[in-house]
N, C-alpha and C positions, 0 to 999 in steps of 0.2 A: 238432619239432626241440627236443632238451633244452639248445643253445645257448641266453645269453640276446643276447649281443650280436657283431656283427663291426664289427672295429677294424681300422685302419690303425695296428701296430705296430710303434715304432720302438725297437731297443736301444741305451741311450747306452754309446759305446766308455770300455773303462778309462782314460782320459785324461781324457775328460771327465765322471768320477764312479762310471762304471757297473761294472759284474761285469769280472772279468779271464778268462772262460770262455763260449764262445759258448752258446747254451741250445737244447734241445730241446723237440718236442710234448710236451706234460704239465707246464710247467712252471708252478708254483703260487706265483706272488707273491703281495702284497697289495695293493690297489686304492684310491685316495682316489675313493668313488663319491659322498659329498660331503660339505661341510664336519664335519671334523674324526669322520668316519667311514670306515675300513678296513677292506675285505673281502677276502678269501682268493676269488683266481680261477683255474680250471684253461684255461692257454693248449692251443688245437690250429693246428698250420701245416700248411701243404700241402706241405712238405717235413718231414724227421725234425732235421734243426741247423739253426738260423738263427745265422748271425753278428751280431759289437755292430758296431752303427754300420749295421745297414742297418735300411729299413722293408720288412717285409713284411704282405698280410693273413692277417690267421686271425680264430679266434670264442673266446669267453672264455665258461666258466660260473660262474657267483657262486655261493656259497655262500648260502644262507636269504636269498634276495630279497626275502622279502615284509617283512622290516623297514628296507628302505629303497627302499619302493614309491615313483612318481614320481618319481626323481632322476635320469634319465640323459634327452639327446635327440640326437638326431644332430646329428654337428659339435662335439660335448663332447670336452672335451680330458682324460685321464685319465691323471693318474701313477701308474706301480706299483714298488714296493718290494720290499726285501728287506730286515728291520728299518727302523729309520730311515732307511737309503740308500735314494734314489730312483735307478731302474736303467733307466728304458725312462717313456715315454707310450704311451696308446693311443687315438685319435683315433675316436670311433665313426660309422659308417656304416650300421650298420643294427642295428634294436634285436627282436629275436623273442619276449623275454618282455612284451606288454604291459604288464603290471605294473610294471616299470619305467620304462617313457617317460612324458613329462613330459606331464603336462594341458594 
């Protein structure tokens, strides 16, 4: 599977900070994967639009993992961005790139 991980994703509504536009599979924010490190993740859902304000699951692929090997484990809570706006977390559940779960 060239996933590295699947998340329980939630979008926060325009009210409470988030995007003013619902988003679709392929969308590529940035990821706090951990302290004071940001990666570029490509989201896929099982439907094509997800609206803000709901949680749905999908799987996320990281961009060059291997430089921040060991950082994730399941039940990690992960904010993703668009710039500095924090838009959605992504709660993980299941992690498929070993290289990234925790020792």
């Amino acid at each position: 599977m060239s996933e590295d991980i699947e998340a329980k994703i939630r979008f926060l509504t325009t009210t409470e900070g988030g995007r003013k536009t619902p988003v679709r599979s392929g969308y590529r924010p940035d990821h706090l994967v951990k302290e004071n490190y940001l990666t570029c993740g490509r989201h896929t859902y099982p439907k094509e639009w997800v609206e803000l304000g709901t949680t749905i699951l999908g799987t996320i692929k990281f961009i060059d993992p291997e430089s921040y090997p060991n950082s994730l484990s399941i039940g990690q809570k992960l904010s993703f961005q668009e710039g500095n706006k924090i838009v959605g977390y992504a709660e993980i559940t299941r992690i498929y790139n070993k290289l990234l779960k925790k020792v």
